[in-house]
N, CA, C and O of each residue as an XYZ file, in Angstrom:
340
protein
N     -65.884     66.775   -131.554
C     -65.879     66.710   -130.101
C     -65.252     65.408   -129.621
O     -64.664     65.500   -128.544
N     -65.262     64.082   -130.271
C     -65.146     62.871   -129.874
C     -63.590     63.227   -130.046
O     -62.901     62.923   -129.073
N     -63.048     63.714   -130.933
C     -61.082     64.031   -131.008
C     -60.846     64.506   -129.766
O     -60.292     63.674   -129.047
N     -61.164     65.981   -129.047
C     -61.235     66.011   -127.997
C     -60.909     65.480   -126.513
O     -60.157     65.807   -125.595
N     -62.101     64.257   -126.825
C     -62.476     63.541   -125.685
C     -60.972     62.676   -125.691
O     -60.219     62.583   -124.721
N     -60.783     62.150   -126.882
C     -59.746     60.975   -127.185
C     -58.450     61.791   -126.878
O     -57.786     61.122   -126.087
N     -57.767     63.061   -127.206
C     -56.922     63.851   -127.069
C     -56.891     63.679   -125.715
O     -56.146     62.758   -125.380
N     -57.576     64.385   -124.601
C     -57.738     64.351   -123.382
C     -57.627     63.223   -122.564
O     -57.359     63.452   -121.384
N     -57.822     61.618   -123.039
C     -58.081     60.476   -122.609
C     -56.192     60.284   -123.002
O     -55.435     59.852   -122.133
N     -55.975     60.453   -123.598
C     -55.028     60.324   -124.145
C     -53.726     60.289   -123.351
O     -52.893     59.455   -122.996
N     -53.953     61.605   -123.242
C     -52.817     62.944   -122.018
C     -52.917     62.373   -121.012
O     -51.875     62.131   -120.404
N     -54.543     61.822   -120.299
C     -54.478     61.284   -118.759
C     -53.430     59.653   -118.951
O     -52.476     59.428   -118.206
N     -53.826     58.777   -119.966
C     -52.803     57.710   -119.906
C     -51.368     57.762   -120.027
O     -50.653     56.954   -119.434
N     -50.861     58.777   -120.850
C     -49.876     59.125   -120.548
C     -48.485     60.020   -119.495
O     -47.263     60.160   -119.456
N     -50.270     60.598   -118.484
C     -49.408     61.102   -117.476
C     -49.693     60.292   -116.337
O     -49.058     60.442   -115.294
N     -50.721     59.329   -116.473
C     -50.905     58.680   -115.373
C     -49.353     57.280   -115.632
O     -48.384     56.988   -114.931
N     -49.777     56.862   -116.750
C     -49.345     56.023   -116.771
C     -47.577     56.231   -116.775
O     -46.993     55.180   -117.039
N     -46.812     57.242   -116.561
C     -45.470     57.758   -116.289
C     -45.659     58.015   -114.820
O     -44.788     57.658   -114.026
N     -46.486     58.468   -114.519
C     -46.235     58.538   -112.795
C     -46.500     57.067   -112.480
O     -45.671     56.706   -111.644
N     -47.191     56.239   -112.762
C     -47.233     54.744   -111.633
C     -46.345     53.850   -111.913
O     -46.074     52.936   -111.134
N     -45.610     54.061   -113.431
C     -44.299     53.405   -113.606
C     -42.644     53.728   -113.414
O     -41.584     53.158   -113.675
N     -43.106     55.047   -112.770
C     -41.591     55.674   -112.119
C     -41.991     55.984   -110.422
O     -41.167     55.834   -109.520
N     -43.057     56.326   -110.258
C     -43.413     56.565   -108.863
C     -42.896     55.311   -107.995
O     -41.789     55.495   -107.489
N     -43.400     54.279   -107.778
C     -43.264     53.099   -107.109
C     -41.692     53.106   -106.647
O     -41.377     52.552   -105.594
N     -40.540     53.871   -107.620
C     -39.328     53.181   -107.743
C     -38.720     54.807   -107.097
O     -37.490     54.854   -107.079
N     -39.392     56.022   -106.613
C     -38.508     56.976   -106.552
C     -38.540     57.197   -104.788
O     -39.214     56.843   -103.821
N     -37.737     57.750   -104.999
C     -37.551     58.259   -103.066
C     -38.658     58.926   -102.495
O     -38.754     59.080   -101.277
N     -39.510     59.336   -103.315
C     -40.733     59.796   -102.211
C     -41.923     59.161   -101.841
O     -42.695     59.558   -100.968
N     -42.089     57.804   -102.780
C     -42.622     56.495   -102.564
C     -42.093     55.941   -100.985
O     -43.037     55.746   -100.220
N     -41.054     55.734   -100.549
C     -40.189     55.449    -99.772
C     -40.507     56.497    -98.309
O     -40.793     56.237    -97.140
N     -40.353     57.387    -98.847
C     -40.776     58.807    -97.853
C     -42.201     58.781    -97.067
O     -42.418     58.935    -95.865
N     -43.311     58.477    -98.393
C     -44.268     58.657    -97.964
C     -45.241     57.667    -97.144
O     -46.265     57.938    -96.517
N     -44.374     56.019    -97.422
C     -45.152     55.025    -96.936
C     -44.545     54.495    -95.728
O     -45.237     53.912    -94.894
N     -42.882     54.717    -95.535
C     -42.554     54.715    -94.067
C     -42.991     55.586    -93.017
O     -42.943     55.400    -91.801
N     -43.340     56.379    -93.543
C     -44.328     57.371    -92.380
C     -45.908     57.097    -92.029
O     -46.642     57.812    -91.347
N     -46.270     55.696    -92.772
C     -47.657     55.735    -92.496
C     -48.016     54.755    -91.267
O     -49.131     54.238    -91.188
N     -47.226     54.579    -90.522
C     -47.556     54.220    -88.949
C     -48.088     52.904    -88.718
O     -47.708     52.274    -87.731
N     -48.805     52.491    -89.403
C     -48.962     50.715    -89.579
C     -47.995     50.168    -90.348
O     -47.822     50.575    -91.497
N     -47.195     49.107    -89.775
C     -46.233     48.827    -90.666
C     -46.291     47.677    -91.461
O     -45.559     47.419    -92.417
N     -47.917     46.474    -90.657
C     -47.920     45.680    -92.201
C     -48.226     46.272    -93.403
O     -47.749     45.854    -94.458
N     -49.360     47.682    -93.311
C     -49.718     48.085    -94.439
C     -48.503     48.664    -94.897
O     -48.236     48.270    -96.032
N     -47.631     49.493    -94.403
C     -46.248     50.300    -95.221
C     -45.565     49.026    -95.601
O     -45.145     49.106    -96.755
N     -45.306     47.865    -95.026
C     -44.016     46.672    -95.525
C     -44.877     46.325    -96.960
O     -44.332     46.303    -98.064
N     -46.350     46.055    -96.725
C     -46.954     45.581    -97.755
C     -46.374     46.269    -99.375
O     -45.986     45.673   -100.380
N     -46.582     48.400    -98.971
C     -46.795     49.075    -99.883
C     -45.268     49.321   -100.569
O     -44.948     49.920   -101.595
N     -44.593     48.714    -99.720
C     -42.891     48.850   -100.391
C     -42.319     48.029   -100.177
O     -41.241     48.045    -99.582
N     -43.134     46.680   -100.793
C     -42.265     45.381   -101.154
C     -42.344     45.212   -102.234
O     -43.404     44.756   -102.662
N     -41.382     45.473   -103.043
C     -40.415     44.928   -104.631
C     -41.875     44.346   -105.276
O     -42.010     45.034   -106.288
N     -42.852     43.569   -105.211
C     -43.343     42.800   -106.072
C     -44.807     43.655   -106.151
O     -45.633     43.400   -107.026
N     -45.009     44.641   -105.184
C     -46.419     45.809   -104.939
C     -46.056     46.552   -105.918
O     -46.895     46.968   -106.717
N     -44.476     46.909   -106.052
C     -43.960     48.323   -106.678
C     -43.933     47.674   -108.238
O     -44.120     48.284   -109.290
N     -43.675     46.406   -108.068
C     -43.824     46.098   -109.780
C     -45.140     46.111   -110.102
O     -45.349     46.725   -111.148
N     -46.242     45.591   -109.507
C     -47.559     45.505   -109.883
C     -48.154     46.980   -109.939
O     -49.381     47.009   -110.040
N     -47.618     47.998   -109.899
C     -48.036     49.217   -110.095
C     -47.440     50.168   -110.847
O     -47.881     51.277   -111.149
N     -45.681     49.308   -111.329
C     -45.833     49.947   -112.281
C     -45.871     48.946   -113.631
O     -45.496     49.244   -114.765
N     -46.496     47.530   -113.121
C     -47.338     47.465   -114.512
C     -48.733     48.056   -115.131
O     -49.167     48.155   -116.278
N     -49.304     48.451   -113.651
C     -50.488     48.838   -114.243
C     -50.029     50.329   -115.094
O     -50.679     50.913   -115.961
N     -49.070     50.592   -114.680
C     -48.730     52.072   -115.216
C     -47.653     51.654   -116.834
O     -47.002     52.346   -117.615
N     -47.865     50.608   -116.751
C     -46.857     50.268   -118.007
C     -48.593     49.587   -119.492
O     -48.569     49.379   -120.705
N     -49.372     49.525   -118.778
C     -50.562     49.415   -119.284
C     -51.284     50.460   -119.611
O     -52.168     50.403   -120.466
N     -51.025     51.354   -119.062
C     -51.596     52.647   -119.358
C     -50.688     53.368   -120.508
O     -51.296     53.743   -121.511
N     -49.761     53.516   -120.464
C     -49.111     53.665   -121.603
C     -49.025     53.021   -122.830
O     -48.725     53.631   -123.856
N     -49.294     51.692   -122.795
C     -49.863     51.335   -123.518
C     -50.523     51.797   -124.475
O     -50.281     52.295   -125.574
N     -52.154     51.329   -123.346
C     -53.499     52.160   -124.191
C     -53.045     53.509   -124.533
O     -53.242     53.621   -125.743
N     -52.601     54.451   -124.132
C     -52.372     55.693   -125.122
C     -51.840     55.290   -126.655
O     -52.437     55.486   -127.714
N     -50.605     54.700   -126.463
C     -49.859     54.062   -127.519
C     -51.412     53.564   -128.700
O     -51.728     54.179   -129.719
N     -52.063     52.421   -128.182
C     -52.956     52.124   -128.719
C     -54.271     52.915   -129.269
O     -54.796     52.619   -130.342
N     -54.664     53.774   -128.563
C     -55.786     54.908   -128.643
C     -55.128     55.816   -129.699
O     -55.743     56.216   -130.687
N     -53.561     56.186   -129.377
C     -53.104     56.777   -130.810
C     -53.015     56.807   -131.947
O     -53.257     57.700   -132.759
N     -52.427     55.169   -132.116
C     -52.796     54.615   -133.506
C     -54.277     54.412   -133.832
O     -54.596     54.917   -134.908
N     -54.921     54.007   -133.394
C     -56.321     53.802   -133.223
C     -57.292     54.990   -133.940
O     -58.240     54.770   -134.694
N     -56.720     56.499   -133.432
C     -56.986     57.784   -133.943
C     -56.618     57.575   -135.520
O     -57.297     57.190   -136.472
N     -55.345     57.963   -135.405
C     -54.543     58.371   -136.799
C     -55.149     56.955   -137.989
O     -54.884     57.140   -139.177
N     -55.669     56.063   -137.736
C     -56.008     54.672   -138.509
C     -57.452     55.368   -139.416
O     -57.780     55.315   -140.601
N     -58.231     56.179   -137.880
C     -59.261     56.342   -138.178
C     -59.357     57.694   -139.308
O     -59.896     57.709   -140.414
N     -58.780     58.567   -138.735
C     -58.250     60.308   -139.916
C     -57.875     59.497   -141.093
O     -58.431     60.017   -142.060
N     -57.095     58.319   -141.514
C     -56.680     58.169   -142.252
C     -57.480     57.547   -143.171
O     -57.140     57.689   -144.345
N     -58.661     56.757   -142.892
C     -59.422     56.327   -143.520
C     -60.616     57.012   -143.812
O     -61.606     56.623   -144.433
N     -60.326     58.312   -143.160
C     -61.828     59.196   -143.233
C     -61.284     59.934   -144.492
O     -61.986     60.017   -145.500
N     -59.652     60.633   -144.420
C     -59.348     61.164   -145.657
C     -58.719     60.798   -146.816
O     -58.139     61.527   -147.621
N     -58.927     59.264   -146.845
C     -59.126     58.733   -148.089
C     -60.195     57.872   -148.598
O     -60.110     57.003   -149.466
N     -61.556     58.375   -147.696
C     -62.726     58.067   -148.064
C     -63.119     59.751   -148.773
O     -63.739     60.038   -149.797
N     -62.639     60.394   -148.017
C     -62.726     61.794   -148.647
C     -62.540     62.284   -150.076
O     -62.993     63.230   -150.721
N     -61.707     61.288   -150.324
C     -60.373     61.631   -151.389
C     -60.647     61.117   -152.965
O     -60.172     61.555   -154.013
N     -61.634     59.978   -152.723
C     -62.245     59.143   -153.427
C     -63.113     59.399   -153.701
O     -63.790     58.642   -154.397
């Protein structure tokens, strides 16, 4: 069940973490925050240094998948050559 959980944890960092590191930078980012009618909060949400800080957090999330992956396969690998022995 815990493979599962980690499989699933997995998929969300990797789809989260591709949408907040391409989102920030595409035209509907642009679309959606010039239409939001306050314009310190929209200047805030589409200034160059907001859009990087989100898609680092999204460059962190990819990451941890990266990491949670190996992390898995380290663990199978030591279970089936505790097996093996």
């Amino acid at each position: 069940m815990e493979s599962v959980f980690r499989v699933l944890f997995v998929f969300y960092c990797l789809e989260a973490g591709a949408f907040l590191l391409l989102g920030p930078w595409s035209p509907a980012w642009d679309r959606n925050f010039v239409r939001l009618g306050y314009a310190p909060v929209s200047q805030l949400l589409l200034h160059s240094w907001f859009r990087g800080a989100v898609s680092g957090f999204g460059a962190v999330h990819l990451l941890w998948a990266v990491h949670d992956c190996q992390e898995w396969w380290a663990q199978r690998h030591r279970r089936t050559s505790a097996s093996a022995s």
